[in-house]
N, C-alpha and C positions, 0 to 999 in steps of 0.2 A: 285158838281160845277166845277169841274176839270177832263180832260179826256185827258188819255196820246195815243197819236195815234204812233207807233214808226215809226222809219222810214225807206222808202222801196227802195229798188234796181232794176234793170234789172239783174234777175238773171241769163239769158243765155249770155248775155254779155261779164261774165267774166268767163264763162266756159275754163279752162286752155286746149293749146291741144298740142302735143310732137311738132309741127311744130312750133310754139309761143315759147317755151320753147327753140328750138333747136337756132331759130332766136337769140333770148336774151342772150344765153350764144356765141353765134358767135361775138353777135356786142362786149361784154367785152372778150371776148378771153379766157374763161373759158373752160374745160373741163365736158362733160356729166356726169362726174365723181365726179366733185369735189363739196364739201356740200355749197352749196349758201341757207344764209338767210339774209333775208331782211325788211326795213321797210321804212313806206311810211308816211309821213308827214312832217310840215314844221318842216324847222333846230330852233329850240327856247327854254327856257328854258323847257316849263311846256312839249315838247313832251317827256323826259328822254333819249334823244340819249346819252348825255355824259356817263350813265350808261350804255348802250347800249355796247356802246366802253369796260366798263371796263369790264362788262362779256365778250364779244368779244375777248379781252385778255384770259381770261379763256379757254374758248372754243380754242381759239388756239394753246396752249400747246400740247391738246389732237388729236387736227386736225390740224395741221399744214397749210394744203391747204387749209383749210376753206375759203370763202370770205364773207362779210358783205357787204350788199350793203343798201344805202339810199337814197332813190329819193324824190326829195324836195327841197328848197329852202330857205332861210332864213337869220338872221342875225348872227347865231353861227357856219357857216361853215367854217370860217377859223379855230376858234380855235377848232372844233373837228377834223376837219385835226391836226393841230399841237397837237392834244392830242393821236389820231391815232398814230402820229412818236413818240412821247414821250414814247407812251405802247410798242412799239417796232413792231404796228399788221399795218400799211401806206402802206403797199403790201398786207394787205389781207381787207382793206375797199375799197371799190368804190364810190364816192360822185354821183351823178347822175342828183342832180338840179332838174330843173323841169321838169317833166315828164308827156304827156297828152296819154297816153299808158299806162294806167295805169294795165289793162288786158294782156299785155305784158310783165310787169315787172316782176307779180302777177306769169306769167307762168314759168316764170325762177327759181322760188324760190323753195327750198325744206323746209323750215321752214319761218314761215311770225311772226315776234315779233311788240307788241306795248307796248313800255315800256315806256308811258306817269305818268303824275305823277295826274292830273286829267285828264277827260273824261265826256263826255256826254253818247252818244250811238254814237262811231265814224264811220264813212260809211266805211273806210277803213277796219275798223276788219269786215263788212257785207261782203264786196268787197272780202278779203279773201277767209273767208267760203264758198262762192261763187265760190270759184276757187278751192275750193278742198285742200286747204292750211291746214296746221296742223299750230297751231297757238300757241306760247305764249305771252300773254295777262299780265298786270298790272291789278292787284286783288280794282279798286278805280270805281267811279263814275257808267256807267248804264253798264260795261262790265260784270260784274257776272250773271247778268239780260240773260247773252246769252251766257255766257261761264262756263260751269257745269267743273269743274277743273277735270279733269281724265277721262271725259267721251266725250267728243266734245273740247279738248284742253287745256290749264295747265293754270291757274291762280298764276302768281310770285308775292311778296310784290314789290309795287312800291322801285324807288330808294336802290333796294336791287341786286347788278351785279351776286353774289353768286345764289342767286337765279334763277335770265333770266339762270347761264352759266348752272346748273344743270339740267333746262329743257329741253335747248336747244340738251345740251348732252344725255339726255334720248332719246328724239326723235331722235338723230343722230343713237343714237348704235342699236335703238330698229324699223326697217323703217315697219315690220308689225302693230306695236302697233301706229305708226307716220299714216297710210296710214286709219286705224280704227276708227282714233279721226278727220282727214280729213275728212272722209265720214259722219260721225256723223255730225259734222257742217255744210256739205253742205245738209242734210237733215233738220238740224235746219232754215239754213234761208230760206230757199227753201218754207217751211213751213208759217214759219211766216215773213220774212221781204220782199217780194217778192212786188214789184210794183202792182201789183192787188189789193193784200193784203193793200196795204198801203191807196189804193184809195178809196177802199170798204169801209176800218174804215171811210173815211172822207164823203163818203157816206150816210154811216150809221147813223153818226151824226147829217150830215144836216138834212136829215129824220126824225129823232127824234126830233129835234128841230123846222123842222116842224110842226110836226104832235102835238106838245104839244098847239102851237099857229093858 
């Protein structure tokens, strides 16, 4: 009685390219160099950006130049700003607000984290993998459904910052093993979450539901 149809992207859309990337770190003044990860949704409690920040702390010990960036908009950006200066990392986040570039931002990124605390099946982790993004992902809601932990991207305990900083860090030290688990994803939604795809299932059903009446 119930049929889950997931849901689909334009996946040449957000195909990332050095020219997008080069743009993105021009406009924040970034160097080609330095490890930019980032993440995209609204500023609120249930996305987990405050945890986001405390691993971010982490990760910055080890990489000092690292930058954090979040595009989005919401009601808790001041106070992750002021939690940013409090951890001491306020030169290495970037706030970004609202962003309709979203393939833009994507391309700038060397690591794409969603450290929400629930989840559906969010378009943003598709929108990633999509982009060739090596991804750590919050282990809750329909993200395990497409995120195989070790093999297409690293599955962290929500609300756990120990955890996002050691993923993050694996992927940083490790960019053959980082560029493996990108490719793997962007064969995964390629596959399956692809706007065609998404149609055909709706398709499909109407047909059958047709065809039964």
């Amino acid at each position: 009685r119930i049929t889950t149809i997931p849901n689909g992207i334009h996946i040449d859309r957000y195909a990332a390219t050095d020219a997008a990337k080069a743009r993105f770190r021009t406009e924040l003044g970034l160097s080609p160099r330095q490890p930019v990860v980032g993440a995209i949704g609204r500023l609120e409690p249930v996305k987990g950006h405050t945890h986001l920040l405390a691993a971010a702390q982490l990760v910055c010990t080890r990489y000092p130049d690292a930058v954090f960036v979040l595009a989005g908009q919401g009601p808790l950006r001041d106070s992750l700003e002021q939690q940013a200066d409090a951890l001491g990392i306020g030169r290495n986040v970037r706030f970004l607000g609202y962003r309709d570039d979203v393939a833009t931002v994507l391309a700038g990124l060397d690591i794409f984290v969603l450290p929400s605390l629930s989840e559906g099946l969010p378009l943003s982790l598709l929108e990633a993998m999509a982009a060739g993004k090596p991804v750590v992902a919050s282990n809750v809601g329909g993200i395990p459904e497409v995120i195989r932990d070790g093999d297409n991207g690293f599955l962290a305990q929500p609300a756990t910052p120990v955890d996002f900083a050691d993923c993050i860090l694996t992927l940083l030290a490790d960019p053959s093993r980082a560029r493996l688990l990108a490719g793997n994803a962007r064969e995964l939604v390629s596959a399956r979450f692809g706007m065609a795809a998404m149609v055909g299932a709706y398709e499909n059903l109407y047909r059958q539901l047709l065809l039964r009446h």
